[in-house]
Every structure is written in structure tokens, then in C-alpha cells.
Residue, then its C-alpha position, 0 to 999 in steps of 0.5 A: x500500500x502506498x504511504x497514506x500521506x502521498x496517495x492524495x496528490x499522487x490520486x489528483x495527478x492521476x486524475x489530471x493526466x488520466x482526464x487528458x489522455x481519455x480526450x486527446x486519445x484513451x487508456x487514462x484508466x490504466x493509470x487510474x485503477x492501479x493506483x487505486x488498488x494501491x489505496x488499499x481498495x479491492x479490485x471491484x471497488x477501484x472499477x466502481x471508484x474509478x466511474x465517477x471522474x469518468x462522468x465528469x471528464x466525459x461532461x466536460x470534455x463532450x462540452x468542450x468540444x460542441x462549444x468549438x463546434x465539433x459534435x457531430x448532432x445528427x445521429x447521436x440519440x442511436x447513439x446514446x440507446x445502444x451505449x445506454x443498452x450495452x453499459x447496462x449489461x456490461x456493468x450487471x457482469x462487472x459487478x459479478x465477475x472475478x478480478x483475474x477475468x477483469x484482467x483478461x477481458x482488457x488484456x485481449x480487447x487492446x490486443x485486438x485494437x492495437x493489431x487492427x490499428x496498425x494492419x488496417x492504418x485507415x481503420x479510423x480517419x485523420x480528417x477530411x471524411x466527407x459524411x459519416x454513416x449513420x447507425x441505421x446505415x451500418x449494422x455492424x456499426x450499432x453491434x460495434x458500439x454496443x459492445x464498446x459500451x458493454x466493455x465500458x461498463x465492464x471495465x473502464x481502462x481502454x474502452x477510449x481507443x475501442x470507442x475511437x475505433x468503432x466510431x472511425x472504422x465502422x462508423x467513418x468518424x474523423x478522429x476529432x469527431x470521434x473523440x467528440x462523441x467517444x465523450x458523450x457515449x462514456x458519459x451514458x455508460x458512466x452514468x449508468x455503470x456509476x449507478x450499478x457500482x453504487x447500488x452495489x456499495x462498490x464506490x469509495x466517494x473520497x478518492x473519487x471526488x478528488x478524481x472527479x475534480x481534477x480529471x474534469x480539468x484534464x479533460x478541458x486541457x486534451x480538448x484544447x490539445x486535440x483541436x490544436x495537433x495535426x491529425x495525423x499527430x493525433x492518430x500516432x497519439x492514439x496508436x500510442x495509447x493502445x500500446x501502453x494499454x497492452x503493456x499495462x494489462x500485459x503487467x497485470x496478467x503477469x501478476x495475476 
């Protein structure tokens, strides 16, 4: 356990840095999750905790993004339906599921986005697509981004880079879009997993309000990040975030 008088201001650090890099690409909760464990909270628990600075990065970072005009409006109530389906279901098994699976289910679902990137280098559009699909347009699409939200409410850690993924490669999303909308569909999911996680008493509200505070003003600052890099800097970014992703789950399967 770490030393209780620098677990405060190493939980605020985390939160600024893990609201930053959930904008600009995702993975920030690969930093978040262990360090609570480290707090001393069960592995159930640190998932629960970690729900609440989701909801207040993904609030601020979707807000950020439509006042500098960036959100993509038509299509988004499908949107919300099939991420507030899936966060249902994957957040009723979250709460049931052994840590070591927990694990496992991250470990193979970055594995998977992390070879799709790079085989497949136009799997998520820098800029410059003239119109993207609808859900009603692409069935595998809709299929894509209830199961993003379904591991979303599973697991947090990651589920950034598959939403970027989902939403670039079955829906042609660009990349600043799509981290756009990659926000508000985390916010439906959160909303609804924080709700699970709480029924079940899994949330420790100290250390996830210091999260909450600090990861909202990351997130205004990756916006500002976003908007301002080249697209094609920004999907190094993200093809970045899916390897430290890997090698983080890589080390807790190794643990485990």
C-alpha cells in the first residue's frame, strides 16, 4: 500500500493526466485503477471508484468540444440507446465477475485494437471524411458500439481507443469527431455503470471526488490539445495509447 500521506496528490495527478489522455486519445484508466488498488481498495471497488471522474471528464470534455463546434448532432440519440443498452449489461457482469477475468477481458480487447490499428492504418480517419454513416446505415456499426459500451461498463481502462475505433472504422468518424462523441457515449455508460457500482456499495466517494475534480480539468486541457495537433499527430497519439494499454494489462496478467 502506498504511504497514506502521498496517495492524495499522487490520486489528483492521476486524475489530471488520466482526464487528458481519455480526450486527446484513451487508456487514462490504466493509470487510474492501479493506483487505486494501491489505496488499499479491492479490485471491484477501484472499477466502481474509478466511474465517477469518468462522468465528469466525459461532461466536460463532450462540452468542450460542441462549444468549438465539433459534435457531430445528427445521429447521436442511436447513439446514446445502444451505449445506454450495452453499459447496462456490461456493468450487471462487472459487478459479478472475478478480478483475474477483469484482467483478461482488457488484456485481449487492446490486443485486438492495437493489431487492427496498425494492419488496417485507415481503420479510423485523420480528417477530411466527407459524411459519416449513420447507425441505421451500418449494422455492424450499432453491434460495434454496443459492445464498446458493454466493455465500458465492464471495465473502464481502454474502452477510449475501442470507442475511437468503432466510431472511425465502422462508423467513418474523423478522429476529432470521434473523440467528440467517444465523450458523450462514456458519459451514458458512466452514468449508468456509476449507478450499478453504487447500488452495489462498490464506490469509495473520497478518492473519487478528488478524481472527479481534477480529471474534469484534464479533460478541458486534451480538448484544447486535440483541436490544436495535426491529425495525423493525433492518430500516432492514439496508436500510442493502445500500446501502453497492452503493456499495462500485459503487467497485470503477469501478476495475476
Amino acid at each position: 500500500m502506498l504511504d497514506p500521506e502521498l496517495l492524495w496528490p499522487a490520486l489528483a495527478v492521476a486524475g489530471l493526466v488520466s482526464g487528458f489522455v481519455n480526450v486527446a486519445a484513451g487508456g487514462g484508466s490504466t493509470l487510474v485503477l492501479p493506483l487505486l488498488v494501491l489505496f488499499g481498495l479491492p479490485a471491484d471497488v477501484a472499477n466502481g471508484t474509478n466511474r465517477l471522474n469518468v462522468l465528469t471528464q466525459s461532461l466536460t470534455g463532450f462540452t468542450t468540444f460542441y462549444r468549438a463546434g465539433r459534435v457531430e448532432t445528427k445521429g447521436v440519440l442511436p447513439l446514446v440507446g445502444a451505449s445506454a443498452a450495452g453499459a447496462v449489461v456490461g456493468a450487471a457482469l462487472a459487478s459479478r465477475v472475478p478480478e483475474p477475468v477483469l484482467r483478461w477481458v482488457l488484456l485481449l480487447t487492446m490486443l485486438a485494437v492495437a493489431v487492427a490499428m496498425i494492419a488496417l492504418p485507415a481503420l479510423v480517419p485523420g480528417a477530411g471524411v466527407e459524411r459519416p454513416l449513420r447507425l441505421r446505415e451500418s449494422p455492424f456499426g450499432t453491434l460495434g458500439v454496443f459492445a464498446a459500451a458493454l466493455y465500458g461498463g465492464f471495465v473502464q481502462a481502454g474502452v477510449g481507443l475501442v470507442l475511437v475505433a468503432v466510431l472511425g472504422g465502422l462508423l467513418r468518424y474523423d478522429l476529432v469527431r470521434a473523440n467528440a462523441l467517444k465523450m458523450l457515449c462514456t458519459f451514458v455508460y458512466g452514468s449508468v455503470a456509476l449507478a450499478v457500482f453504487a447500488w452495489t456499495g462498490q464506490v469509495a466517494w473520497g478518492p473519487a471526488a478528488v478524481l472527479a475534480v481534477t480529471s474534469a480539468l484534464g479533460a478541458w486541457l486534451g480538448v484544447r490539445f486535440t483541436l490544436r495537433i495535426p491529425a495525423a499527430w493525433l492518430r500516432w497519439f492514439v496508436l500510442v495509447g493502445v500500446v501502453v494499454v497492452v503493456v499495462a494489462a500485459l503487467a497485470a496478467s503477469g501478476r495475476g
